[in-house]
C-alpha positions as CSV (number, residue, x, y, z in Angstrom):
1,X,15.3,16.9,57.0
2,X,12.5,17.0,53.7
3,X,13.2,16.4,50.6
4,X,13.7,20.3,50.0
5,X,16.4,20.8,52.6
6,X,18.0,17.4,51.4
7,X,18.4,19.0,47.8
8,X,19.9,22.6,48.8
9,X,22.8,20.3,50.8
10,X,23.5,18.8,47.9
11,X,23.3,21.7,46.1
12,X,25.3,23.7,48.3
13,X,28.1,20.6,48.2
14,X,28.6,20.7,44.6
15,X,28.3,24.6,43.8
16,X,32.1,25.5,44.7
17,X,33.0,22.4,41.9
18,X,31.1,23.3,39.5
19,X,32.1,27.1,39.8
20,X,35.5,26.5,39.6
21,X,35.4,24.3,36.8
22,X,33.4,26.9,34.8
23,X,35.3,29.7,35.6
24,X,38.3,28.2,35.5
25,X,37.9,26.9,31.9
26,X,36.7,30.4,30.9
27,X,39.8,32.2,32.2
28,X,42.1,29.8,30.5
29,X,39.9,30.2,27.4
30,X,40.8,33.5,27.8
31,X,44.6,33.6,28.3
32,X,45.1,31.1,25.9
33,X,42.8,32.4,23.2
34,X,45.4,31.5,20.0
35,X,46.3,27.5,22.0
36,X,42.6,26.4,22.6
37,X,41.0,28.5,19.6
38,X,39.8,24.5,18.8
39,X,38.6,23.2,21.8
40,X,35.3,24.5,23.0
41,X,34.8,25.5,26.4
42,X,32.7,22.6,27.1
43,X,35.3,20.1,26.6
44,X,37.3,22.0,29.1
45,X,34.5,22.6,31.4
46,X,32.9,19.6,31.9
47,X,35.8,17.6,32.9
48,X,37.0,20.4,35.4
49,X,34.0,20.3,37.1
50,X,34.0,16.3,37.1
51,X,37.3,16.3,38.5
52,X,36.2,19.2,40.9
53,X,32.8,17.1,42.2
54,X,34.9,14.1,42.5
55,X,37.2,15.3,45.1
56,X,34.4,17.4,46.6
57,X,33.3,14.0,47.4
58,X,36.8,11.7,48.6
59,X,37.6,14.9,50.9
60,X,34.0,14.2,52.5
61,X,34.7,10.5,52.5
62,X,38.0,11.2,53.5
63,X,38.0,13.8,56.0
64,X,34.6,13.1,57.5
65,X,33.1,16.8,56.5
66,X,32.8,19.1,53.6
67,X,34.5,22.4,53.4
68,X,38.1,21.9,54.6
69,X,41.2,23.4,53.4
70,X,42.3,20.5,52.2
71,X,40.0,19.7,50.0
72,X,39.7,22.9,48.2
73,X,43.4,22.5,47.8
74,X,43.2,19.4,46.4
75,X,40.5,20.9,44.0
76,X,42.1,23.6,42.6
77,X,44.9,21.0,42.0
78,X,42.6,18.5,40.4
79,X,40.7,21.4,38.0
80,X,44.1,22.4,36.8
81,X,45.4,19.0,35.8
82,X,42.0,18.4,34.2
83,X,42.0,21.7,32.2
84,X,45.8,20.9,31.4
85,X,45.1,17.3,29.8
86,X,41.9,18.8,27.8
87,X,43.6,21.8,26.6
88,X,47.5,21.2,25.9
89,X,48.2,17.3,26.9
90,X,47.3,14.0,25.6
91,X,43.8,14.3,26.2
92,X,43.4,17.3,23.9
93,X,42.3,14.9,20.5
Protein backbone atom coordinates (compact mmCIF):
# COMPACT_ATOMS: atom_id res chain seq x y z
CA UNK A 1 0.00 0.00 0.00
CA UNK A 2 1.64 3.83 -0.93
CA UNK A 3 1.58 6.46 0.98
CA UNK A 4 -1.70 7.69 -1.05
CA UNK A 5 -3.83 4.63 -0.39
CA UNK A 6 -2.43 4.68 3.40
CA UNK A 7 -3.97 8.24 3.77
CA UNK A 8 -7.61 7.62 2.17
CA UNK A 9 -7.81 4.59 4.97
CA UNK A 10 -7.25 6.84 7.37
CA UNK A 11 -9.41 9.19 5.94
CA UNK A 12 -12.12 6.95 5.25
CA UNK A 13 -11.74 5.66 9.22
CA UNK A 14 -12.28 8.99 10.74
CA UNK A 15 -14.95 10.56 8.25
CA UNK A 16 -18.17 8.91 9.99
CA UNK A 17 -16.57 10.69 13.45
CA UNK A 18 -16.05 13.70 12.44
CA UNK A 19 -19.50 13.88 10.54
CA UNK A 20 -21.41 13.00 13.28
CA UNK A 21 -19.78 15.30 15.51
CA UNK A 22 -20.39 18.25 13.16
CA UNK A 23 -23.77 17.50 12.33
CA UNK A 24 -24.65 16.54 15.42
CA UNK A 25 -23.54 19.75 17.18
CA UNK A 26 -25.37 21.72 14.39
CA UNK A 27 -28.76 20.04 14.97
CA UNK A 28 -28.61 20.55 18.57
CA UNK A 29 -27.51 24.20 17.85
CA UNK A 30 -30.52 24.19 16.18
CA UNK A 31 -33.13 22.73 18.54
CA UNK A 32 -31.76 24.45 21.34
CA UNK A 33 -31.26 27.83 19.76
CA UNK A 34 -32.40 29.97 23.19
CA UNK A 35 -30.05 27.10 25.72
CA UNK A 36 -26.73 27.24 23.75
CA UNK A 37 -27.25 30.96 22.25
CA UNK A 38 -23.58 31.24 24.28
CA UNK A 39 -21.69 28.43 23.32
CA UNK A 40 -20.36 28.39 19.88
CA UNK A 41 -20.66 25.46 17.76
CA UNK A 42 -17.04 24.81 17.98
CA UNK A 43 -17.01 24.14 21.48
CA UNK A 44 -19.69 21.64 20.89
CA UNK A 45 -18.13 20.25 17.82
CA UNK A 46 -14.77 19.64 18.50
CA UNK A 47 -15.29 17.55 21.49
CA UNK A 48 -18.09 15.44 19.64
CA UNK A 49 -15.92 14.56 17.08
CA UNK A 50 -12.94 13.78 19.69
CA UNK A 51 -15.17 11.56 21.54
CA UNK A 52 -16.46 10.20 18.11
CA UNK A 53 -12.53 9.42 16.69
CA UNK A 54 -11.73 8.03 20.00
CA UNK A 55 -14.11 5.21 19.93
CA UNK A 56 -13.68 4.95 16.15
CA UNK A 57 -10.44 3.81 17.42
CA UNK A 58 -11.09 1.28 20.82
CA UNK A 59 -13.93 -0.43 18.56
CA UNK A 60 -10.91 -1.19 16.02
CA UNK A 61 -8.68 -2.13 18.94
CA UNK A 62 -11.34 -3.76 20.40
CA UNK A 63 -13.20 -5.60 17.88
CA UNK A 64 -10.34 -6.27 15.61
CA UNK A 65 -12.09 -4.19 12.48
CA UNK A 66 -13.65 -0.94 11.72
CA UNK A 67 -17.21 -0.52 10.75
CA UNK A 68 -19.23 -2.73 13.17
CA UNK A 69 -22.51 -2.10 14.71
CA UNK A 70 -21.15 -1.79 17.83
CA UNK A 71 -19.08 0.71 17.43
CA UNK A 72 -21.30 3.17 15.72
CA UNK A 73 -23.54 2.49 18.63
CA UNK A 74 -21.15 3.24 20.95
CA UNK A 75 -20.51 6.52 18.87
CA UNK A 76 -23.64 7.96 18.68
CA UNK A 77 -23.62 7.28 22.54
CA UNK A 78 -20.27 8.90 23.11
CA UNK A 79 -21.25 12.16 20.67
CA UNK A 80 -24.31 12.63 22.70
CA UNK A 81 -22.67 12.61 26.22
CA UNK A 82 -20.02 14.86 24.74
CA UNK A 83 -22.53 17.46 23.26
CA UNK A 84 -24.57 17.04 26.69
CA UNK A 85 -21.46 18.00 29.09
CA UNK A 86 -20.43 20.97 26.51
CA UNK A 87 -23.88 22.31 26.16
CA UNK A 88 -26.09 21.79 29.41
CA UNK A 89 -23.68 19.91 32.11
CA UNK A 90 -20.70 20.70 34.06
CA UNK A 91 -18.54 21.12 31.29
CA UNK A 92 -20.58 24.04 29.82
CA UNK A 93 -18.11 27.02 31.67
Amino acid sequence: MGPLDALWHLGNLFIPALGLGGLAAAMAKLLWRRELAAVPWTRLAGPACAACAAVVLGGLVLLGSDGKMLTYATMVVACALTLWWRGFGPGRG
